[in-house]
C-alpha positions as CSV (number, residue, x, y, z in Angstrom):
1,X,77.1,7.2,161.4
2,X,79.5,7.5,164.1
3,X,78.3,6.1,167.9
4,X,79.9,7.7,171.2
5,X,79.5,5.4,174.1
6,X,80.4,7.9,177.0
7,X,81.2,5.2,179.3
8,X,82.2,1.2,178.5
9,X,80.0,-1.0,178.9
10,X,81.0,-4.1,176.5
11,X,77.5,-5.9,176.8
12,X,75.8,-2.3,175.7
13,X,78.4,-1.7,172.7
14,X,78.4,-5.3,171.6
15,X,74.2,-4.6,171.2
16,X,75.3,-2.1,169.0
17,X,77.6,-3.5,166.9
18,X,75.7,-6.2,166.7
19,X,72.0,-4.5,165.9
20,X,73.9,-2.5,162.9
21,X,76.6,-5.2,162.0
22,X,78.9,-1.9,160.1
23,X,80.0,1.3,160.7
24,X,82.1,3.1,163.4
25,X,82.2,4.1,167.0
26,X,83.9,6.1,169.6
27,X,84.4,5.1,173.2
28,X,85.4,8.0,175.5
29,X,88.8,6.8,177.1
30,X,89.8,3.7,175.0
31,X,89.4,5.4,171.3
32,X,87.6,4.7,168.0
33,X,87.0,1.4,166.6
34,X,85.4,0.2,163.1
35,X,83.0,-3.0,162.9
36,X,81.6,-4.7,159.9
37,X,80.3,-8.5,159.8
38,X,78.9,-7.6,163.1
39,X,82.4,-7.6,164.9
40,X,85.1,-5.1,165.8
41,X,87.9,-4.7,163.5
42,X,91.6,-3.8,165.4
43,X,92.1,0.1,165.6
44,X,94.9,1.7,163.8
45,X,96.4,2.8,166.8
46,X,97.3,-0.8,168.7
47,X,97.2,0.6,172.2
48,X,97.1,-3.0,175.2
49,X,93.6,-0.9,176.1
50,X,92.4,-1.2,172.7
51,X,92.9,-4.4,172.4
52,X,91.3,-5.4,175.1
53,X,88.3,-3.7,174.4
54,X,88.5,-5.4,170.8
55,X,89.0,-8.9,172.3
56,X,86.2,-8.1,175.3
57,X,83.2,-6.7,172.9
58,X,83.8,-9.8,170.4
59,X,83.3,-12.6,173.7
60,X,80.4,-10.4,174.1
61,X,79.1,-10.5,170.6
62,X,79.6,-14.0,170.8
63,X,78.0,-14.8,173.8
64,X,75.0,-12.8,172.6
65,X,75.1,-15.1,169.4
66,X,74.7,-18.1,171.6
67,X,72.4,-17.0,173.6
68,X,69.8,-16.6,170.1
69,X,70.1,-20.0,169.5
């Protein structure tokens, strides 16, 4: 199943990739990333945006596992 976010919002994808922990989405303007153990995996294209967006959603993800305990 393939998830378009229209606009990035890292709190909203990191929900996401958190809530189904694999699989693949597509963010309008940055590209399509893969996740799987609940994080984002680098995209095959290694744009400086992209990686951003990687490195932004996983403080997210990780913030959002702090916050549970």
């Amino acid at each position: 199943m393939l998830r378009v976010f229209k606009q990035y919002r890292p709190n909203q994808v990191a929900r996401y990739v958190k809530s189904y922990f694999r699989g693949r989405l597509f963010i309008t303007g940055v590209g399509a990333f893969e996740f799987d153990c609940g994080r984002l995996l680098p995209p095959k294209k290694r744009d400086t945006k992209a990686l951003n967006v990687l490195s932004e959603v996983n403080r997210e993800i990780q913030h959002l596992s702090a916050e549970a305990y």
